[in-house]
C-alpha positions in Angstrom: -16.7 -7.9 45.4 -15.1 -5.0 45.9 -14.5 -4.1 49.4 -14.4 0.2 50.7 -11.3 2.3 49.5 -9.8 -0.6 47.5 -9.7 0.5 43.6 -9.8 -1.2 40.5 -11.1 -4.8 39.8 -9.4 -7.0 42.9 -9.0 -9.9 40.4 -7.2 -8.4 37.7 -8.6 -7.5 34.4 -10.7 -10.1 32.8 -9.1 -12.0 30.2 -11.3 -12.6 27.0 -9.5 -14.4 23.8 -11.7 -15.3 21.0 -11.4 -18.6 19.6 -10.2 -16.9 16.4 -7.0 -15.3 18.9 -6.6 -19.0 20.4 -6.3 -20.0 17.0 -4.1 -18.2 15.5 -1.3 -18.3 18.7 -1.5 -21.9 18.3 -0.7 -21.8 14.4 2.4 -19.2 15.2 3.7 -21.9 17.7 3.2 -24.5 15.6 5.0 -22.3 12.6 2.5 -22.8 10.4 2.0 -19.0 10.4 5.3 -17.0 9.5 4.1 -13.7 8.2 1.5 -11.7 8.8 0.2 -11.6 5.1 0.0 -15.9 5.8 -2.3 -15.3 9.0 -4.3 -12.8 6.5 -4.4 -15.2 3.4 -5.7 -18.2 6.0 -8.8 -15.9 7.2 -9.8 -15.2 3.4 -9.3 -18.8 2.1 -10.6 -20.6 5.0 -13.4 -22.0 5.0 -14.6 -22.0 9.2 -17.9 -21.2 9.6 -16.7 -18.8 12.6 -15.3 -16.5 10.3 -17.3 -13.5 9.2 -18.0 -11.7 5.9 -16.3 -8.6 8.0 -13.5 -10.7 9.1 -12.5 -11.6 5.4 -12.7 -7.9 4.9 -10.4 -6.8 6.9 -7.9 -9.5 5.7 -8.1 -8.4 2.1 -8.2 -4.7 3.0 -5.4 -5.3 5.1 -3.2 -7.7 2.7 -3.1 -6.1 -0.3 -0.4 -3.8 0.0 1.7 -7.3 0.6 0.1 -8.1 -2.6 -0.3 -5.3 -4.9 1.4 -2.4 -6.2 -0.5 1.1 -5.8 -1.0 2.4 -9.5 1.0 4.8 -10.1 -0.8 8.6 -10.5 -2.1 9.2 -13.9 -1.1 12.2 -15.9 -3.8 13.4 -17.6 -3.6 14.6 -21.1 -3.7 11.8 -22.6 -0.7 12.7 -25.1 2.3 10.8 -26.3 4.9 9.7 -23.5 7.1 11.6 -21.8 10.3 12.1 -23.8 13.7 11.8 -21.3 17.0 13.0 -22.7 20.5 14.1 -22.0 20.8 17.6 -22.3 24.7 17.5 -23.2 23.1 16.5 -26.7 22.0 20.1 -27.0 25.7 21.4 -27.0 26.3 20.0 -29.9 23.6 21.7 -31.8 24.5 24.7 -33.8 22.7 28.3 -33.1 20.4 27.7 -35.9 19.2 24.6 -35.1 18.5 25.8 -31.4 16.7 28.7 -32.6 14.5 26.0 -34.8 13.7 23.6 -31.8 13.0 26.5 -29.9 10.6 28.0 -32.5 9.0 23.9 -32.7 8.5 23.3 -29.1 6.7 27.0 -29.2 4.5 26.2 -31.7 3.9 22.8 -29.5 2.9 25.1 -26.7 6.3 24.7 -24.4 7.0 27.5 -22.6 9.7 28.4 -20.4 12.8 27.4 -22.5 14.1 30.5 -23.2 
């Protein structure tokens, strides 16, 4: 109870683990957990009936970055690749030939080269 001008809860603040928390400090101390992607991967593949459809989601939502690339942005277009090379190689061209790439890559619709 509390008693006049005393604040807070006299008894502390109530402790509350789930049996899931219980569980899983037991499996650390025991090492059978090592990694937080191992505690995730148990919760998807186990099969306790304590554990909830919205439990397994929040493993899988929350291991697959230890699992999975992100795919890379896509550059639409849907052209050829993009062609990487050394421009040194240019020096060696003559003026000629640079004034026929030039006049290629502006029929190719590059701009800006000039």
């Amino acid at each position: 109870m509390f008693k006049k001008g005393q604040t807070g809860n006299p008894n502390g603040r109530p402790k509350r683990k789930d049996e899931l928390t219980k569980d899983i400090f037991n499996r650390i101390r025991a090492g059978e957990l090592k990694m937080p992607l191992d505690f995730m991967l148990s919760i998807l593949t186990s099969k306790e009936k304590g554990i909830t459809l919205d439990d397994r989601k929040w493993a899988a939502q929350h291991a697959a970055p230890y699992c999975h690339k992100k795919m890379p942005i896509a550059i639409e277009g849907g052209g050829a690749p993009i062609q990487v090379f050394d421009a040194t190689k240019l020096a060696k061209l003559d003026t000629k030939e640079l004034k026929i790439l030039m006049s290629l890559l502006a029929k190719l619709g590059v701009e800006g080269l000039g």
